[in-house]
C-alpha positions as CSV (number, residue, x, y, z in Angstrom):
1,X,114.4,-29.0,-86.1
2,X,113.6,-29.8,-89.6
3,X,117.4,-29.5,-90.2
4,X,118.5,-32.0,-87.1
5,X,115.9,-34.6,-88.3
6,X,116.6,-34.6,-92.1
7,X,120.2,-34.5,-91.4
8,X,120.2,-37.3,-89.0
9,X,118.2,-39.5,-91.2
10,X,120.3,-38.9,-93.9
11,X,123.3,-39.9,-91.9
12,X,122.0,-42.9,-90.9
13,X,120.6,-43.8,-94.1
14,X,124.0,-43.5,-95.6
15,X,125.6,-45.1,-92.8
16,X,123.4,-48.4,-93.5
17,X,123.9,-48.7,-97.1
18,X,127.3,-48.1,-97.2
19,X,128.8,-49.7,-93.8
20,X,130.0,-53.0,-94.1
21,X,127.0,-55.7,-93.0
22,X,127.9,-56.5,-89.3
23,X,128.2,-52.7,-88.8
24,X,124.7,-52.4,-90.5
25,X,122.9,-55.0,-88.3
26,X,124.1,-53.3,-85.4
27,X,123.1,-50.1,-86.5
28,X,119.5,-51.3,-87.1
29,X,119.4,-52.5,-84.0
30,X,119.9,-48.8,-82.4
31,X,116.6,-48.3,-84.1
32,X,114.5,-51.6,-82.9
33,X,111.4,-51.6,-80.6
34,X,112.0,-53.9,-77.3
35,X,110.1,-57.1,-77.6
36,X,110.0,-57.0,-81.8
37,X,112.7,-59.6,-83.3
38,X,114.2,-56.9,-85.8
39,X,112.6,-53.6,-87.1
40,X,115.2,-52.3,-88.8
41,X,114.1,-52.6,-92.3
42,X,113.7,-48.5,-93.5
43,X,117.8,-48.7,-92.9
44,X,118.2,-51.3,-95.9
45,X,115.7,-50.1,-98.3
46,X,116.8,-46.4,-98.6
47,X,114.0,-45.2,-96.8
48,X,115.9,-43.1,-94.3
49,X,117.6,-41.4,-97.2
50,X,114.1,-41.0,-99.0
51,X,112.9,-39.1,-95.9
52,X,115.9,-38.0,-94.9
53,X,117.2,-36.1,-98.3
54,X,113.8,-33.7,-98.5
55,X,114.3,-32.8,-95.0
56,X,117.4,-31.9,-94.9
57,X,117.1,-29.5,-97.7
58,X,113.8,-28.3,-96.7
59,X,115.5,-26.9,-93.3
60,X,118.2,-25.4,-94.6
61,X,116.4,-23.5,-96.9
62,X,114.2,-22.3,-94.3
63,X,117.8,-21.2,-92.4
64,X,118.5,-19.3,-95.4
65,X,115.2,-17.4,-95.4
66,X,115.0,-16.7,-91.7
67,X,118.8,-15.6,-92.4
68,X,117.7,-13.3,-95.2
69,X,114.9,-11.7,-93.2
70,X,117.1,-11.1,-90.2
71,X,119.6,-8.8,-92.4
72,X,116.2,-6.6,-93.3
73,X,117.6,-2.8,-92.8
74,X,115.8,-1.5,-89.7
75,X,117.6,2.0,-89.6
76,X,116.7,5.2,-89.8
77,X,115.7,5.2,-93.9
78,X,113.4,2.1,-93.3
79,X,110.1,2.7,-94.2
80,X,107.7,1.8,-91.3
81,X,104.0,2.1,-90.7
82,X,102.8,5.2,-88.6
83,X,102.6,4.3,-84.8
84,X,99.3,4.5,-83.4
85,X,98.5,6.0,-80.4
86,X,95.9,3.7,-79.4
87,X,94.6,0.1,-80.4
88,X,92.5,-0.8,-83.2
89,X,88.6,-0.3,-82.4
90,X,89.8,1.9,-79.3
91,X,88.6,5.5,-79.2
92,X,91.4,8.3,-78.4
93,X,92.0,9.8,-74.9
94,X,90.7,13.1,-75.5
């Protein structure tokens, strides 16, 4: 989700700064609240691509962890903790 957000912000960002200015309006419009005359600003001032940046590498760092912890060996030389036979705090069927 992280990912997806940062990435789209980015995009858009990038999009607005570097589209030419009839493009740009119209794009800021995509992002304007019914009733308001234009509230678009955060396109022209970089401040999707402030946002947007951190975000973007925040979730796919977090993709590489979770990737990393998925490859964790889980055969039959894996050390794992001794299975109890009962809960915590519950006696044992005698």
């Amino acid at each position: 989700m992280t990912t997806g957000a940062g990435a789209l912000l980015t995009v858009v960002g990038l999009a607005a700064l570097l589209l030419p200015l009839r493009q740009a309006f119209d794009l800021g419009r995509l992002f304007q609240f019914p009733g308001t005359r234009y509230g678009g600003y955060l396109l022209f001032d970089g401040s999707f691509l402030l946002f947007g940046i951190p975000l973007l590498l925040v979730g796919i760092r977090r993709w590489a962890v979770d990737a990393k912890l998925a490859k964790l060996p889980q055969g039959p030389g894996y050390l794992q903790q001794p299975q109890q036979p009962y809960y915590p705090g519950q006696q044992p069927r005698q």
